[in-house]
Every structure is written in C-alpha cells, then in structure tokens.
C-alpha positions in Angstrom: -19.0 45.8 -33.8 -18.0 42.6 -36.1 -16.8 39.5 -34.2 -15.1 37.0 -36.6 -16.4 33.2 -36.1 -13.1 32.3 -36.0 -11.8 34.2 -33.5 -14.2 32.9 -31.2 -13.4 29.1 -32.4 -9.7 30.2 -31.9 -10.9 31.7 -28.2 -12.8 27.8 -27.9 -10.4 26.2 -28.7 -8.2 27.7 -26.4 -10.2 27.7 -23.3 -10.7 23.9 -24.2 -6.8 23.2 -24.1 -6.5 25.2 -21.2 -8.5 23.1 -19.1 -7.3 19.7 -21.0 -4.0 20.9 -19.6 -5.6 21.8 -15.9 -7.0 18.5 -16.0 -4.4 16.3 -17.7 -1.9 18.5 -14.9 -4.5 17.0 -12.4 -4.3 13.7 -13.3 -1.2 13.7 -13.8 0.0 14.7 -9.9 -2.6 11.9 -8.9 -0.8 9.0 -10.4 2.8 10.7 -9.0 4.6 7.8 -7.2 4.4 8.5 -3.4 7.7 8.7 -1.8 8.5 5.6 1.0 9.8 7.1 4.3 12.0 5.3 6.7 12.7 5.9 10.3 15.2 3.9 12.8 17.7 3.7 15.3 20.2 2.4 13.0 20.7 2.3 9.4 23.6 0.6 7.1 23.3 1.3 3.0 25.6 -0.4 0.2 24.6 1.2 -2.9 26.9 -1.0 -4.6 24.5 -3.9 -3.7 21.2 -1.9 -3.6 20.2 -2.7 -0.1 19.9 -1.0 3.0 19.2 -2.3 6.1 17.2 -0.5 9.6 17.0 -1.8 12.9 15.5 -0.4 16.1 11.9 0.6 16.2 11.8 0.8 12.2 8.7 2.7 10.7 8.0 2.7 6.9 5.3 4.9 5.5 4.1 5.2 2.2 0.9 7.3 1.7 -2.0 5.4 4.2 0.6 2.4 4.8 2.6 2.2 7.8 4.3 -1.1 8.7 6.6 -1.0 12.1 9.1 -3.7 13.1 12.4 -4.5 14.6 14.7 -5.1 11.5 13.7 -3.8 8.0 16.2 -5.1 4.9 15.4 -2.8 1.5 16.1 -4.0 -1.7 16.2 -1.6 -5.0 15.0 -3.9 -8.3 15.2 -1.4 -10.6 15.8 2.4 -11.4 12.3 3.6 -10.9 12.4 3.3 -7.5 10.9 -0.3 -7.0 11.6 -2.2 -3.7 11.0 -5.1 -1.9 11.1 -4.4 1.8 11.1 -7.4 4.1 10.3 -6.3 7.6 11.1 -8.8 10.4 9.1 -8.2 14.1 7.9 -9.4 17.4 5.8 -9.3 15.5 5.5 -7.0 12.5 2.9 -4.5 12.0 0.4 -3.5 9.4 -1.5 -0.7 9.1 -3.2 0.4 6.5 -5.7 3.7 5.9 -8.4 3.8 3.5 -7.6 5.5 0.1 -10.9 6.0 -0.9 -14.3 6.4 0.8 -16.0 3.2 1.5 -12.5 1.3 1.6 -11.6 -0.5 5.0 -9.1 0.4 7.2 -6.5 -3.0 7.5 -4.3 -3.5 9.9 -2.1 -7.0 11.0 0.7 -8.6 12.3 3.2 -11.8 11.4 6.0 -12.4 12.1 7.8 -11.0 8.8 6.1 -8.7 6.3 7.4 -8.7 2.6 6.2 -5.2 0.8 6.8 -4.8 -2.7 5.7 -1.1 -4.0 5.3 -2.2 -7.9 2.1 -3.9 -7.3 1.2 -2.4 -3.6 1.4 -6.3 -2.6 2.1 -7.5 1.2 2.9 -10.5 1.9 2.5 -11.6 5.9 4.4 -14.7 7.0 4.3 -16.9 10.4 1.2 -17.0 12.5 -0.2 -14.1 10.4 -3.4 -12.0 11.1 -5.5 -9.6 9.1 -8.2 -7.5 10.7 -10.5 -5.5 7.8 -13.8 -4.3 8.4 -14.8 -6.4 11.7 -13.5 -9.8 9.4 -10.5 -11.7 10.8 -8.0 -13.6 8.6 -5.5 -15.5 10.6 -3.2 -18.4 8.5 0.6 -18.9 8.0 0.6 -17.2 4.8 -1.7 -13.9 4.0 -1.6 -11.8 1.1 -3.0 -8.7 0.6 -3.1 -6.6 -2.5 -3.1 -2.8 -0.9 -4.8 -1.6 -4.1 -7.3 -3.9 -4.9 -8.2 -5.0 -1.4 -7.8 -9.1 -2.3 -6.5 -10.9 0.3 -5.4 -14.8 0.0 -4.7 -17.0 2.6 -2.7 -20.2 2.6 -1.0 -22.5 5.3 2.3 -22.6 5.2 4.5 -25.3 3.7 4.7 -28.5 6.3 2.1 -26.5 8.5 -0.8 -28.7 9.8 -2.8 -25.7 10.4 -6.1 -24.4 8.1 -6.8 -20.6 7.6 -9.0 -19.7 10.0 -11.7 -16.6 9.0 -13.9 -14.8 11.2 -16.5 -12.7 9.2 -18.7 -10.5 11.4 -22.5 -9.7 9.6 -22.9 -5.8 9.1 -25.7 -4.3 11.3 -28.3 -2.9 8.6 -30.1 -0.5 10.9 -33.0 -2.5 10.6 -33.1 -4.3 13.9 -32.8 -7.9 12.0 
C-alpha cells in the first residue's frame, strides 16, 4: 500500500499544532489572573466611587496570600481588575505560601498593609516585621515584592529608629 509523503507531513503537521495548542492552552491557564476573595462581618460598596470597604475579622486571599485585619478599604484603578487594598489591624497580618519549590514561606505584621495586585507588591507600615526563611526584618517601612521575593526596608519619615535584621546561618548538615 502507497503512503503519500504528504499526507504524512499533513498528519505532522497536525499532531504538531495539536500539541502547540495543548501547550499554548497550558500556558495560557497559568498566567490566568487569580481571583481576590474577601470575607467580613460587614461590608459597604459604592461602585460609583470604586471602593468597598470590610470591617470585622476581614480575610483577603489571593492564591498563597492571605492578609487578615480589622478594617480593609478596596480600591478598583482600572477595568482589569487592579486594586490597591489597604488593610488596617491590631496589627495586620501577612501570610504568604511559597509558589514554587525552594521559595520561602513569609509571613508579618504592621500596623497597616497596602496590597496592590498589578505588581504583587506589599507595602507594611508602623512597627513592621517580616519573618522569611528563619531571617527577621523589622523597620517602620517594609516592602515586599510577592513575586520576586525583594524586600526593602526603610525607617519611617521623622522615625529615629534604624531597620533592624536578624539573618539566621542555614545548617549545612555538615556539623560546621
């Protein structure tokens, strides 16, 4: 029985598109924006404005992020679905789960926590810690970029006090 090269290029060429589309389709539900879930006693929106305010035991989650406060205010800045959420507590909580193997878990607390999902940056303000990996970051000012794992620390403005960083030596097995 004859087989035409061509029909077996076509039959290639297929089976190669096929699994560009598999793996495009793959990549594509990876980059999918994850959605931001709220909980609370009490909740006021004003679309008209774009904000929405939570109160009582609030809880946002995103993905591995949870941050828990006391008073959470929610601003939209665009149509995409970009906020800034400012979350005010006694004090505020951070807690974030590794993404990827070999990634840190991070968790803190200030005193406010300004989260902006565009560029996965927190920013912790008033007497602010951040625990990662057995280090300690405590200043006035800390932020952390969620995706790229940087972290910054500043004192605040007219704040006599210096960042203060504890960074604990990994145990290599070894006995040294």
């Amino acid at each position: 029985m004859y087989k035409s090269p061509t029909r077996r290029i076509d039959r290639a060429r297929l089976w190669l598109a096929a699994a560009l589309v598999v793996a495009g389709g793959a990549a594509w539900a990876q980059q999918e924006p994850l959605p931001i879930r709220i909980e609370s006693d009490s909740a006021e929106l004003s679309q008209q404005e774009g904000t929405s305010t939570y109160t009582g035991s609030v809880v946002l989650t995103r993905g591995g992020l949870t941050l828990t406060g006391d008073k959470l205010v929610v601003t939209r800045l665009n149509d995409r679905g970009n906020v800034k959420a400012v979350l005010n507590g006694a004090p505020a909580r951070l807690d974030k789960q590794p993404d990827r193997t070999g990634d840190d878990v991070v968790t803190g607390h200030s005193s406010r926590i300004e989260y902006t999902n565009a560029d996965s940056t927190v920013v912790m303000r008033g007497n602010a810690v951040v625990n990662r990996g057995g280090d300690r970051i405590a200043s006035q000012v800390i932020r952390h970029n969620l995706d790229t794992q940087r972290t910054q620390a500043a004192r605040g403005e007219n704040d006599g006090e210096r960042v203060q960083i504890t960074i604990t030596p990994q145990n290599d097995g070894d006995g040294s």
